[in-house]
SESE-542966 format. One record per residue (C-alpha): x, y, z; residue number from 1; residue in one letter. Coordinates in steps of 0.2 Angstrom, whole numbers, padded with zeros to 4 digits. Example, Ala and Ser with C-alpha at 12.3 -4.5 7.8 and 13.67 -1.06 7.14 Angstrom:
REM SESE-542966
- 0062,-0022,0039,1,A
- 0068,-0005,0036,2,S
This chain:
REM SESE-542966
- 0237,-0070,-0068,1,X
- 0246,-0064,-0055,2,X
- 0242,-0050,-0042,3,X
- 0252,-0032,-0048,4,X
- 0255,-0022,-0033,5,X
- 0250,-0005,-0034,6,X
- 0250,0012,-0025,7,X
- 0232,0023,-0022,8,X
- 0236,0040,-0016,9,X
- 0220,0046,-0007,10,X
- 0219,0065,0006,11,X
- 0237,0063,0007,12,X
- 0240,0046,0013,13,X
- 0246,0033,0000,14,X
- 0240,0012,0003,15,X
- 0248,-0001,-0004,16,X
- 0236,-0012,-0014,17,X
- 0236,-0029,-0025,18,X
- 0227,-0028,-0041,19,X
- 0221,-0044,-0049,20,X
- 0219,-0043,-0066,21,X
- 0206,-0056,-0065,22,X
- 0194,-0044,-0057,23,X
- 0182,-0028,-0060,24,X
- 0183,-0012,-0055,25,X
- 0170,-0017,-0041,26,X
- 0181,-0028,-0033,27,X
- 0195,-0016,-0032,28,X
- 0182,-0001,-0026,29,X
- 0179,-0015,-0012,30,X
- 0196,-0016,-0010,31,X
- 0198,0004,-0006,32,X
- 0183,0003,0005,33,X
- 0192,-0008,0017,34,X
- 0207,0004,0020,35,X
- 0201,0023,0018,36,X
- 0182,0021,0023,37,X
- 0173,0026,0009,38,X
- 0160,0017,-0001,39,X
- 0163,0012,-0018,40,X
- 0148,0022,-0024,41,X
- 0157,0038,-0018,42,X
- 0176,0035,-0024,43,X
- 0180,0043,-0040,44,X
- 0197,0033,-0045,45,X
- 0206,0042,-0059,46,X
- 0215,0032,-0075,47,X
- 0219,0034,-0092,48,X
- 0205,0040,-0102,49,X
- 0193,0045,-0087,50,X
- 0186,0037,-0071,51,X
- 0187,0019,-0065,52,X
- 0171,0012,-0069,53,X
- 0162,-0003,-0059,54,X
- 0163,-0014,-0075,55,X
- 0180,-0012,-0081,56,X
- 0191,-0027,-0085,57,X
- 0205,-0022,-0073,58,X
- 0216,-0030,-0083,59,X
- 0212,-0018,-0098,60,X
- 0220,-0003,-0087,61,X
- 0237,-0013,-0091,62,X
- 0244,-0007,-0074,63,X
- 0263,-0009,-0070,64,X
- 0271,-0014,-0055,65,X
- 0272,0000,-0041,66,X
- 0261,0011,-0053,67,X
- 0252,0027,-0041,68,X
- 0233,0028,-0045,69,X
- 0226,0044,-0039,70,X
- 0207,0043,-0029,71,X
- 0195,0057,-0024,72,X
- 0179,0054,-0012,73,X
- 0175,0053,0006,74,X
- 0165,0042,0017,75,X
- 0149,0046,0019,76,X
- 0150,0048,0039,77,X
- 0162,0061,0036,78,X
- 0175,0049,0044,79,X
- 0192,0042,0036,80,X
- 0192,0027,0045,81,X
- 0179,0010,0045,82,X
- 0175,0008,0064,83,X
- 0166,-0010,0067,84,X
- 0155,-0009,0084,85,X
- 0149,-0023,0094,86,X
- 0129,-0025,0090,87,X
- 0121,-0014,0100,88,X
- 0107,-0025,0103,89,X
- 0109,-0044,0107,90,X
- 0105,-0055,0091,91,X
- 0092,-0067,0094,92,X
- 0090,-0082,0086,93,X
- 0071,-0088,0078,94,X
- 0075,-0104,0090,95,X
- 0077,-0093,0105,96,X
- 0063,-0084,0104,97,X
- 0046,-0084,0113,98,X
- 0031,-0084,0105,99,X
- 0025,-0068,0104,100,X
- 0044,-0060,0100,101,X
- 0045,-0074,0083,102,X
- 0025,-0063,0080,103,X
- 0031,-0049,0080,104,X
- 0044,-0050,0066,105,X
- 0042,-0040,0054,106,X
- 0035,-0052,0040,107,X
- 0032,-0065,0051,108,X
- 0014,-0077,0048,109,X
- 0000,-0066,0055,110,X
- -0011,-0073,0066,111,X
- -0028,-0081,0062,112,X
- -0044,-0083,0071,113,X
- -0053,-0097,0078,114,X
- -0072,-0101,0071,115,X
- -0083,-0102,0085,116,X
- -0096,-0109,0077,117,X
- -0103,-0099,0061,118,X
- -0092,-0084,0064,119,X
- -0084,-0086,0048,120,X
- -0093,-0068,0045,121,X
- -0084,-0059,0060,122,X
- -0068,-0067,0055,123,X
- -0066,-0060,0038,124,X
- -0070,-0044,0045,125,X
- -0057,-0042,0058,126,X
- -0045,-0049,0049,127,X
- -0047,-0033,0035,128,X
- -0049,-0022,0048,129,X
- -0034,-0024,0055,130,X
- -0025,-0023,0041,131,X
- -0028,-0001,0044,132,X
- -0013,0005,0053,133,X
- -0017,0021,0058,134,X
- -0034,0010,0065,135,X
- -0022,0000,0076,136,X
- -0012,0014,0083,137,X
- -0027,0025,0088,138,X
- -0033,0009,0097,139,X
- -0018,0007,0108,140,X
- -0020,0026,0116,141,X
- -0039,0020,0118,142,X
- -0046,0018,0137,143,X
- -0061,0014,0141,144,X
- -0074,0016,0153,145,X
- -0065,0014,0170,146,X
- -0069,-0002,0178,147,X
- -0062,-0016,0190,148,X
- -0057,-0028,0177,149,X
- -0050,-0041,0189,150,X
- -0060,-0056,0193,151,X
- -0052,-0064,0208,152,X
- -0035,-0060,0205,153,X
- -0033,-0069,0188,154,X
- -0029,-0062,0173,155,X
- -0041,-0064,0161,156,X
- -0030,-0056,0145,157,X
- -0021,-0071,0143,158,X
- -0036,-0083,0140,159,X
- -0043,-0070,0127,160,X
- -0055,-0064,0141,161,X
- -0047,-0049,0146,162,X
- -0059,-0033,0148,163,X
- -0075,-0045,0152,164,X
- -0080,-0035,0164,165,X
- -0079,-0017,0155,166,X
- -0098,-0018,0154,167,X
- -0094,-0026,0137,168,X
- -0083,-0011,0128,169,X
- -0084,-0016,0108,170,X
- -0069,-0005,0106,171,X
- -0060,-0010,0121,172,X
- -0063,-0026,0116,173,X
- -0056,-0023,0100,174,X
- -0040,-0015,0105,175,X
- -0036,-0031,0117,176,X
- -0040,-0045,0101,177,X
- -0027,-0035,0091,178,X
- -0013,-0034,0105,179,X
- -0018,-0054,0108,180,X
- -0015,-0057,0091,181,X
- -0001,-0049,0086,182,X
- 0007,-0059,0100,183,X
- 0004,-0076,0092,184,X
- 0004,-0087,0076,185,X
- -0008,-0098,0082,186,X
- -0027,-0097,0077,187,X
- -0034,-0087,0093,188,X
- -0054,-0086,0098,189,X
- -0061,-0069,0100,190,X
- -0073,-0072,0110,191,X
- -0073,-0056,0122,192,X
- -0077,-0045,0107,193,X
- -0090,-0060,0101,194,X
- -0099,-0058,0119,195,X
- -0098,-0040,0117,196,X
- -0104,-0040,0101,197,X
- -0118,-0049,0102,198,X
- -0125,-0040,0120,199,X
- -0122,-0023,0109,200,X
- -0132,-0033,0094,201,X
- -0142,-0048,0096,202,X
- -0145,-0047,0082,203,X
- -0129,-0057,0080,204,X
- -0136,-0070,0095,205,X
- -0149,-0078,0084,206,X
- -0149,-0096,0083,207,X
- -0150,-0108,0069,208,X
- -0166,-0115,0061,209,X
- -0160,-0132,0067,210,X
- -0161,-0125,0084,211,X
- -0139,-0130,0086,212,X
- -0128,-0117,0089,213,X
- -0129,-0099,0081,214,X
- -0135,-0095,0064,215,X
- -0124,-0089,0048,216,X
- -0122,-0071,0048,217,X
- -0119,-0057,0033,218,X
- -0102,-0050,0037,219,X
- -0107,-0032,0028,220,X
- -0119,-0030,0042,221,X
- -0105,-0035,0055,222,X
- -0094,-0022,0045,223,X
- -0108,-0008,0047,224,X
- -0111,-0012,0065,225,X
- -0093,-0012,0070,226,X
- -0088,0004,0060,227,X
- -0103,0013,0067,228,X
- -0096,0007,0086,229,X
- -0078,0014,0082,230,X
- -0089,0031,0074,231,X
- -0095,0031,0091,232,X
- -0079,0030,0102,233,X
- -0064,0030,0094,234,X
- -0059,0047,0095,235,X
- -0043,0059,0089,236,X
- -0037,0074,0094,237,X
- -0039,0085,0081,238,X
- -0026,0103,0081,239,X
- -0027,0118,0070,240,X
- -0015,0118,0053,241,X
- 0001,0128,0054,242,X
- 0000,0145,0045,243,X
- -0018,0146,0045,244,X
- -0020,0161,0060,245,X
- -0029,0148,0071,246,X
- -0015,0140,0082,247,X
- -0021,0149,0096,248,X
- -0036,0138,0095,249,X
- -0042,0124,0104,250,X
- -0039,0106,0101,251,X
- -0053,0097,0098,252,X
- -0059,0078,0095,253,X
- -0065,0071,0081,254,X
- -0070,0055,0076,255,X
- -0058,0043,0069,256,X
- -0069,0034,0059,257,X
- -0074,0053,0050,258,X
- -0057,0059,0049,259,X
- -0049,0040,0038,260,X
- -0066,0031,0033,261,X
- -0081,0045,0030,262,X
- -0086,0055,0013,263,X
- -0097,0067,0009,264,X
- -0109,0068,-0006,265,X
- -0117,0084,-0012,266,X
- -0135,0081,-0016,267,X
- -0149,0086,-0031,268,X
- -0166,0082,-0029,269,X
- -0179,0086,-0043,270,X
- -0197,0079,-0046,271,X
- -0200,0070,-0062,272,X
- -0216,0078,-0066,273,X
- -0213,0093,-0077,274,X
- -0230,0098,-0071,275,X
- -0221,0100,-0053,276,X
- -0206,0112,-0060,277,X
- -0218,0121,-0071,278,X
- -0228,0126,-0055,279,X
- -0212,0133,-0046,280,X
- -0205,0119,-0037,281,X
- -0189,0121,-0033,282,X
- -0172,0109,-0034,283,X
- -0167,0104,-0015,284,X
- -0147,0102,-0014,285,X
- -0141,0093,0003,286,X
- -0127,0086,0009,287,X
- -0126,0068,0016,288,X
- -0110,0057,0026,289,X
- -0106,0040,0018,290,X
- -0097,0025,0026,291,X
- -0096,0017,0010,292,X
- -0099,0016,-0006,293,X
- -0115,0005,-0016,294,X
- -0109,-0006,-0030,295,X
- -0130,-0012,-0035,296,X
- -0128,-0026,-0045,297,X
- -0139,-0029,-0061,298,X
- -0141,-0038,-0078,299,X
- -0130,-0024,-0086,300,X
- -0116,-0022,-0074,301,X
- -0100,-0030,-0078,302,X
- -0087,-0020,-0069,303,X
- -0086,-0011,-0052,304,X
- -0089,0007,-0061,305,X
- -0104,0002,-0068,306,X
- -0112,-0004,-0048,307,X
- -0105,0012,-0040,308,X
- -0111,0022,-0055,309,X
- -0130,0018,-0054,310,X
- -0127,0019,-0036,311,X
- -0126,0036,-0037,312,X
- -0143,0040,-0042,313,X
- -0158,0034,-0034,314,X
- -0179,0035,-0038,315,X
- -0189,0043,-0022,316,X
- -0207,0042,-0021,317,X
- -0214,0057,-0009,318,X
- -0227,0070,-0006,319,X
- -0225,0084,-0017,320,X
- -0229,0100,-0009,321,X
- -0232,0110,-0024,322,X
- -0243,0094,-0034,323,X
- -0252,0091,-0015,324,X
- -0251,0074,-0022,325,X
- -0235,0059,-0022,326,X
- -0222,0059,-0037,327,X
- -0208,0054,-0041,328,X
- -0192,0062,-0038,329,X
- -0174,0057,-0045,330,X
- -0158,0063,-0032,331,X
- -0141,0063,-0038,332,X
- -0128,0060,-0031,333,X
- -0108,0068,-0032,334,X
- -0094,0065,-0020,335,X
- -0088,0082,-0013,336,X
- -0075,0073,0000,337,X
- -0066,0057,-0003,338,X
- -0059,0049,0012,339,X
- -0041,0039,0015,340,X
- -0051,0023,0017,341,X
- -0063,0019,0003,342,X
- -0075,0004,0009,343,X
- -0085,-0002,-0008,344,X
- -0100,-0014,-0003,345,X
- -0104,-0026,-0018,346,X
- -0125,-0029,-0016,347,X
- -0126,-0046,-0021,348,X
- -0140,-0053,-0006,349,X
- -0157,-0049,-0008,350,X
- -0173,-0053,0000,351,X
- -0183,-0069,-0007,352,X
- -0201,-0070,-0002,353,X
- -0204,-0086,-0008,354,X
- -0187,-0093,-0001,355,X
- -0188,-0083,0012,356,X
- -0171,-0078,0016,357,X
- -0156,-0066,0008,358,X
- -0151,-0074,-0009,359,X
- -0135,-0069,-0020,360,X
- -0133,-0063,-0036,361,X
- -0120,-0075,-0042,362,X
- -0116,-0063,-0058,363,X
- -0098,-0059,-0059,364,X
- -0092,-0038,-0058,365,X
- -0072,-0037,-0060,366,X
- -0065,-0025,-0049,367,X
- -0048,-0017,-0053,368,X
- -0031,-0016,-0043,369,X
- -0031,0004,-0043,370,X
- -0047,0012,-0042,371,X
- -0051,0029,-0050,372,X
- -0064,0038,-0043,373,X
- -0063,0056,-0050,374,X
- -0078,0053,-0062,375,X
- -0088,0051,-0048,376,X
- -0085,0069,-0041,377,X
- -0091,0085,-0041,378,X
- -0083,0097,-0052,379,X
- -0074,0106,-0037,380,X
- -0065,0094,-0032,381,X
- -0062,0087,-0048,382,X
- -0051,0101,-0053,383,X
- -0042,0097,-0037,384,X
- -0037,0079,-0039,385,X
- -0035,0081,-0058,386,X
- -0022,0090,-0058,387,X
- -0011,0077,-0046,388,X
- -0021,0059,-0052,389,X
- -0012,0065,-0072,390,X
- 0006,0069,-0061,391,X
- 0005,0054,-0054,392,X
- 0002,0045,-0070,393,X
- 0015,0055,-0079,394,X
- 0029,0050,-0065,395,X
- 0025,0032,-0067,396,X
- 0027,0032,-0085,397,X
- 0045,0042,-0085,398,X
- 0049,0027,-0071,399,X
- 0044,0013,-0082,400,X
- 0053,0022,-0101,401,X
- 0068,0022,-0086,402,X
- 0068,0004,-0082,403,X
- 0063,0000,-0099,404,X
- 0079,0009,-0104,405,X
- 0090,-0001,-0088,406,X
- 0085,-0018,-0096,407,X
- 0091,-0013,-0114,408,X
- 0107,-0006,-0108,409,X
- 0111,-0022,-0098,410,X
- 0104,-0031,-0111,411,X
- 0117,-0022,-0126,412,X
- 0131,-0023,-0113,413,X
- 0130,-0042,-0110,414,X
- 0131,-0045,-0129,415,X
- 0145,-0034,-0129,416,X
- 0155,-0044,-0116,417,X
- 0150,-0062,-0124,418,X
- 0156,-0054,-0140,419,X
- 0170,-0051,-0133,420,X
- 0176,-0066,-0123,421,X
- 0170,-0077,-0138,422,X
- 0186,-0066,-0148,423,X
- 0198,-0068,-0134,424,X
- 0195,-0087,-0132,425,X
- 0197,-0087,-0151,426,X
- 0213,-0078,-0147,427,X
- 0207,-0060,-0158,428,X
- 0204,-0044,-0149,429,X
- 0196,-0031,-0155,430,X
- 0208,-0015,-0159,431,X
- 0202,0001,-0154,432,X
- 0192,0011,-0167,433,X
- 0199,0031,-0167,434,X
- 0190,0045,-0176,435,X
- 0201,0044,-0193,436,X
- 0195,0025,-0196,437,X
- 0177,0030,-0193,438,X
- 0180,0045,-0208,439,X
- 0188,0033,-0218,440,X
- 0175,0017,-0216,441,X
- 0164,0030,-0220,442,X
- 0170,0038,-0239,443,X
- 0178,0020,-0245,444,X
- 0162,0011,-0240,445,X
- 0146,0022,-0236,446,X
- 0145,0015,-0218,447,X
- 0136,0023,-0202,448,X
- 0150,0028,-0191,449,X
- 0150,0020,-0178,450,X
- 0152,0029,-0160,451,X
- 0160,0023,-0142,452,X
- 0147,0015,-0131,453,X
- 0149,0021,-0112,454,X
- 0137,0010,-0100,455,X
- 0132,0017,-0085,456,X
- 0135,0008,-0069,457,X
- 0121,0002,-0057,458,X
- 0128,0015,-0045,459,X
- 0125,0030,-0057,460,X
- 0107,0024,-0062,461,X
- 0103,0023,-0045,462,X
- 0109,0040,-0041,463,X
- 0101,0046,-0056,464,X
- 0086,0037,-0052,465,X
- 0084,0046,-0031,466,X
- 0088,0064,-0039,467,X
- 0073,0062,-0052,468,X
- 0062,0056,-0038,469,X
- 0067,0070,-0027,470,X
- 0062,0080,-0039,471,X
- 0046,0074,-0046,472,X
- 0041,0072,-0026,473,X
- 0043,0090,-0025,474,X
- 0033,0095,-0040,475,X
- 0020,0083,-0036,476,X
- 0016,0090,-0017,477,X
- 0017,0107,-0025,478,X
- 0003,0102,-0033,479,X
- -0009,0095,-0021,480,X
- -0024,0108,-0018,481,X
- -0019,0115,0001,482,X
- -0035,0114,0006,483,X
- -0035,0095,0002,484,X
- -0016,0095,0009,485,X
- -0023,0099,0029,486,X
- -0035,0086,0027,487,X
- -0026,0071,0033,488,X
- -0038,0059,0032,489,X
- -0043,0062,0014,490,X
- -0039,0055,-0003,491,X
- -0029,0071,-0014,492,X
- -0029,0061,-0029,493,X
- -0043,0054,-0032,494,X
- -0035,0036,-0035,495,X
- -0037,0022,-0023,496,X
- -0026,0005,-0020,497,X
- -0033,-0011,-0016,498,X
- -0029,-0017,0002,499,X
- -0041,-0030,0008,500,X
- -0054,-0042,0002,501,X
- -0070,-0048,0009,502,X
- -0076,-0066,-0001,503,X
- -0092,-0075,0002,504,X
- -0094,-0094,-0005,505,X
- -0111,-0100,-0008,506,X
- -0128,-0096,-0013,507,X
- -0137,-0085,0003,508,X
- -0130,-0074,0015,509,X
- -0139,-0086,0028,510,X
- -0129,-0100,0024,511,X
- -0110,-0103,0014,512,X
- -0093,-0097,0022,513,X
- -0084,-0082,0023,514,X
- -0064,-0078,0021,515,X
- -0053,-0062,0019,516,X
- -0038,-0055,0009,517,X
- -0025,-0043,0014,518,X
- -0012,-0037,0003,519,X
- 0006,-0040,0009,520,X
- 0016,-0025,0018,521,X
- 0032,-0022,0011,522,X
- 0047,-0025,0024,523,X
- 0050,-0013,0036,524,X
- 0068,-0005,0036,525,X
- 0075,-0003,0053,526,X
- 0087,0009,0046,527,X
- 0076,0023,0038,528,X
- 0059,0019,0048,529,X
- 0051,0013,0029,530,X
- 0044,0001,0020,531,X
- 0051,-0007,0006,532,X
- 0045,-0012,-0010,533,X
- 0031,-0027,-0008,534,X
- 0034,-0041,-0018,535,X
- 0012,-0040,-0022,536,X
- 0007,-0054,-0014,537,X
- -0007,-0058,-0001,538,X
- -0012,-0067,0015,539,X
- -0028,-0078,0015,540,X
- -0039,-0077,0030,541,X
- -0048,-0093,0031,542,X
- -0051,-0095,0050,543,X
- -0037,-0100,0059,544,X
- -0030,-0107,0043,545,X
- -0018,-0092,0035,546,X
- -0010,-0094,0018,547,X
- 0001,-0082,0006,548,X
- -0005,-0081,-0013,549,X
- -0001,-0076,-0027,550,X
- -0009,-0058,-0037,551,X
- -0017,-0068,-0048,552,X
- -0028,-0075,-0035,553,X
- -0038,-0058,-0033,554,X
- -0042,-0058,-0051,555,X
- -0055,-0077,-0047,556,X
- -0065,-0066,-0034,557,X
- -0076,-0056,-0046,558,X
- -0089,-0072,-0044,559,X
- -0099,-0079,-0058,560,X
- -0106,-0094,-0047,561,X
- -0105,-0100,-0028,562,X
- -0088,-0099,-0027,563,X
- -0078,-0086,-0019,564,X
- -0083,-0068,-0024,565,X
- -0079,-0053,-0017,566,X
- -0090,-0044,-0004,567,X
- -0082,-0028,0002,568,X
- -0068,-0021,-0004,569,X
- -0056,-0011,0006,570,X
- -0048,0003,-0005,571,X
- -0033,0015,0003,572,X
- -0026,0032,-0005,573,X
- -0011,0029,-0017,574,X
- 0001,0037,-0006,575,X
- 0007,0054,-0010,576,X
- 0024,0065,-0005,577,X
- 0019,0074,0011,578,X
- 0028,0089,0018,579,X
- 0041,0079,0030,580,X
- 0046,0069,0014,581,X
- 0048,0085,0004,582,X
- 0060,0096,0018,583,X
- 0072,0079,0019,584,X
């Protein structure tokens, strides 16, 4: 069918155009967008019986030669015209780069790490560590110690030895393995923070029994060791809030370790003996820090709730002061703080006199994908993260009927058009149905009346979609307790997302191997600074071997023999509408 020339009158000027029968409403849009600038999600094209719509059969607007369509809309620059620039920055080919540029795009293969003999352990760890981003970006502004790092003129950095002489820095040394690895795809040998972990714990020096090379180690101790370092001397500076009547306070540092990774339980302890309470003796509330959570592992624990729950009380046998004698005392245990960061420890070795060395519990515990934790708190903050944990749920569910509701559309709509094509090739078409026909179908036969269908485009979806979310986000900050809401490094709903996985294969910590998971990042968009949606995926740390898996991967890690099973489990806030987010 032949082009029909047409004419679109838009803020005064008038552009001649071709209009193929053939097409959409889309491709016409497209059309427009070349000659006046604006997007075809902002035109408002004006025909008989309404607006153009993205999915109109063109050829169903009957237009005539030289016919004048009317358009409304402007760009959304604010400017008429469409103004094609030279890149501003040189486009560089994959072929063309070096090797640490093709490691840096975004998406690109991470890096793995080279086994230095029975360092399986370490590996695991670092590689989940660094899966923290606010842990990497505090380590870039870290210095250390002042020192002469040189050593003859040669730079050490480059052979993975840079800092050797910074009287063996943990967290120095830290810092340099990440910026080396994020410069490389290749499997790269930490053995700077290996030398400096091992003078800081020898622990970690020991040899095998064989009396050849280094002995296996447990990678939760390695964890512990290297948290407690960072606890030590990774620090932030810390500023009063905004609107509180202390900004003319000092800043002060804090630990970062604190601020992302630590929570604080409110503690009850009372003696068992009812002889003891009847005497006078009084409960004894506390306070304590935790780095992580114990999941303790026994012949009625299935699930991750059940470890953490009996976790959270514990048996104490001590002097009583009231008795003058040693009882028993149970202490109870409720979360008062929850951090950004939640580290749950899955207790599965053990001490075995006969075997002498740490044997696993091989039973297996599931652990879910989103972790809700509000159970385990105390009732203050319950009623602070209750509120925003049902918000959160509620948001989701109005998303889901919403998509649920996109498919059926698309779904009726494409029937519609099969249906229709099937007449046309069959040389029928359907004749409009007016109001009249429907009134009469209805008395001479008893039929439903039947009503014009209007599908909405992708385009108005969308639209419809970012104004709901605007204004969800702004209910749901509103809600967020404001104490909780100056706590940066704090969880406000009481729900948790899981990030990264440490596995342990085999039967004793003393021997077997040790690998990692970290969930997939979604792209970065260079345009708005954000991430996009990830696709759920993960990368598997084995080494220097590194491999992307499938979701369905995570759910063979709960154990149940000497395969992989998970050991620690790195838990991050769901992530929240903060006050930047709401003002834009």
């Amino acid at each position: 069918m032949a082009a029909i020339p047409v004419t679109v009158k838009h803020q005064g000027k008038r552009y001649a155009v071709d209009l193929d029968p053939t097409s959409t409403g889309e491709t016409f849009k497209y059309q427009l967008y070349s000659l006046t600038g604006v997007e075809p999600e902002r035109q408002k094209i004006l025909v008989k019986g309404g607006q153009l719509k993205d999915d109109t059969d063109l050829a169903s607007l009957k237009a005539k030669s030289g016919q004048t369509f009317m358009m409304m809309g402007t760009p959304a620059t604010g400017d008429g015209a469409v103004t094609i620039e030279r890149p501003k920055d040189k486009v560089l080919f994959l072929e063309d780069m070096t090797a640490a540029e093709a490691a840096k795009i975004d998406g690109a293969l991470p890096a793995g790490l080279q086994n230095l003999g029975n360092t399986c352990y370490l590996n695991s760890t670092l590689q989940t560590l660094r899966s923290i981003s606010e842990l990497q970006a505090q380590l870039t502004e870290y210095s250390a110690p002042s020192a002469d790092s040189s050593t003859s003129g040669v730079n050490l950095s480059q052979f993975g030895l840079g800092g050797i002489s910074q009287s063996m820095d943990l967290t120095a040394s830290l810092r340099d393995l990440y910026k080396q690895m994020s410069e490389t795809q290749e499997g790269f040998p930490p053995l700077v923070f290996l030398a400096a972990l091992r003078e800081l714990f020898p622990q970690f020096a020991q040899r095998s029994r064989t009396g050849q090379g280094y002995a296996q180690q447990d990678a939760e101790e390695a964890w512990s060791q290297i948290i407690s370092q960072l606890r030590q001397k990774l620090k932030i500076k810390e500023y009063p809030a905004k609107g509180t009547g202390a900004e003319t306070q000092k800043s002060h540092d804090i630990s970062f370790i604190d601020k992302y990774f630590a929570g604080r339980f409110e503690t009850v302890t009372e003696c068992d003996d009812q002889s003891a309470r009847e005497a006078g003796e009084e409960i004894v509330e506390g306070q304590d820090v935790f780095l992580k959570l114990d999941c303790h592992i026994n012949k009625d624990t299935n699930h991750l709730r059940d470890g953490i729950l009996a976790g959270l009380e514990e048996k104490i046998e001590k002097t009583s002061p009231v008795l003058g004698r040693e009882a028993v005392y149970t202490k109870k245990f409720r979360i008062a703080r929850l951090p950004k960061y939640l580290t749950v420890h899955f207790v599965r070795f053990f001490w075995k006199r006969e075997a002498q060395k740490k044997a696993k519990i091989m039973r297996k515990v599931t652990f879910p994908p989103e972790l809700d934790v509000v159970e385990f708190c105390t009732e203050n903050l319950r009623s602070q993260l209750v509120p925003v944990r049902d918000k959160v749920r509620e948001i989701r569910k109005d998303e889901e009927d919403v998509t649920r509701a996109r498919k059926r559309q698309k779904t009726a709509h494409k029937h519609e058009e099969d249906r229709q094509a099937e007449l046309k090739a069959q040389g029928r078409m359907d004749t409009p149905v007016t109001d009249k026909d429907h009134k009469d179908d209805k008395k001479t036969d008893g039929d439903t009346e039947m009503m014009d269908v209007t599908y909405k485009t992708d385009a108005e979806y969308e639209a419809e979609r970012t104004t709901s979310i605007i204004a969800a986000k702004k209910e749901l900050f509103s809600m967020i307790d404001p104490a909780l809401a100056e706590d940066e490094g704090a969880n406000k709903s009481g729900v948790y997302e899981l990030r990264g996985i440490v596995t342990h294969q085999g039967a004793s910590a003393d021997s077997g191997h040790y690998t990692s998971y970290v969930k997939k990042q979604g792209i970065l968009d260079p345009k708005t600074g954000k991430r996009k949606e990830e696709d759920g995926k993960w990368w598997w740390f084995n080494d220097d071997k590194v491999s992307e898996v499938e979701a369905e991967k995570i759910d063979t890690l709960s154990g149940g023999g000497e395969s992989h099973s998970a050991l620690i489990l790195l838990y991050r806030a769901i992530e929240l509408p903060t006050a930047e987010e709401v003002k834009e």
